[in-house]
N, C-alpha and C positions, 0 to 999 in steps of 0.2 A: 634096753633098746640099743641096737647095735647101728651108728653111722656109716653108710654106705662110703668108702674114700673112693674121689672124681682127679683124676689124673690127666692131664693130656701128652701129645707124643713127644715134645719136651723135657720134659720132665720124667716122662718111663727110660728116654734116653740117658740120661742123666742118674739116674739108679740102675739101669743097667748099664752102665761103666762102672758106677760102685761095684755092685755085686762080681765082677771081673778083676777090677783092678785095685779094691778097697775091699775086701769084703768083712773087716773090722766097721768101716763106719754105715756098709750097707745092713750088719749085724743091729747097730746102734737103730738105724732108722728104722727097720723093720720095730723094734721094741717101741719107738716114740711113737711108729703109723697104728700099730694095734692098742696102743694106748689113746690113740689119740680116737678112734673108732668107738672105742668104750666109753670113755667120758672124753668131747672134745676141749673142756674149758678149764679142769684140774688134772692131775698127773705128775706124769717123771718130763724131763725138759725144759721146766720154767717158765709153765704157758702163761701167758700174758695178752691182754686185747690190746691192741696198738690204739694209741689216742688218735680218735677223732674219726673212728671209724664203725659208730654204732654196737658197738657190742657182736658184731658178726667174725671180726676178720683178727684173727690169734695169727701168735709167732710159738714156736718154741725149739729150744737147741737141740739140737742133734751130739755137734761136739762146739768146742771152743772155735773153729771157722765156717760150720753151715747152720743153718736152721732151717725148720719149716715154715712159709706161713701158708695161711689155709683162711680159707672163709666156714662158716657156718652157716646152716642153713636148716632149720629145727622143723619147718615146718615141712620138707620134703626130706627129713630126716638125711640129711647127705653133707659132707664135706667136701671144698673142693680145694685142692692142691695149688696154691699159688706163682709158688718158692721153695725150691731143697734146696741151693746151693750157696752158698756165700753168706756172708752176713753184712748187712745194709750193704755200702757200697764196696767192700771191700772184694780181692779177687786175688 
């Protein structure tokens, strides 16, 4: 069963400036977002569920300054895209 990825316009802006003016770590993210579509909760990036948040809402790295985090959502089969950029407060 393949996770539908939930994006908003944020965030497509955001990887599209990757894809333009990064396109090594829009390379990276593409590989973590199809991985993450196939299995949301194991893989490549170091997914992990953030404490205290039900078991719904993973992080996982992109490179050593973004990550993703994303919620899950099983029973309508679908993720949704939180965060691609930064990591915690950093900028």
């Amino acid at each position: 069963m393949k996770y539908e990825i939930i994006a908003d316009k944020h965030i497509e802006r955001i990887i599209g400036k990757w894809k333009k003016s990064n396109p090594n770590l829009f390379k990276k993210f593409v590989s973590v977002i199809n991985d993450i579509a196939e299995h949301p909760r194991t893989g490549i990036g170091h997914p992990e569920a953030l404490v205290g948040c039900q078991d719904i809402t993973y992080s996982r790295h992109i490179d050593a300054q973004n990550r993703i985090i994303y919620d899950i959502h099983d029973d309508i089969v679908e993720v949704l895209l939180l965060k691609v950029e930064g990591h915690y407060n950093d900028k």
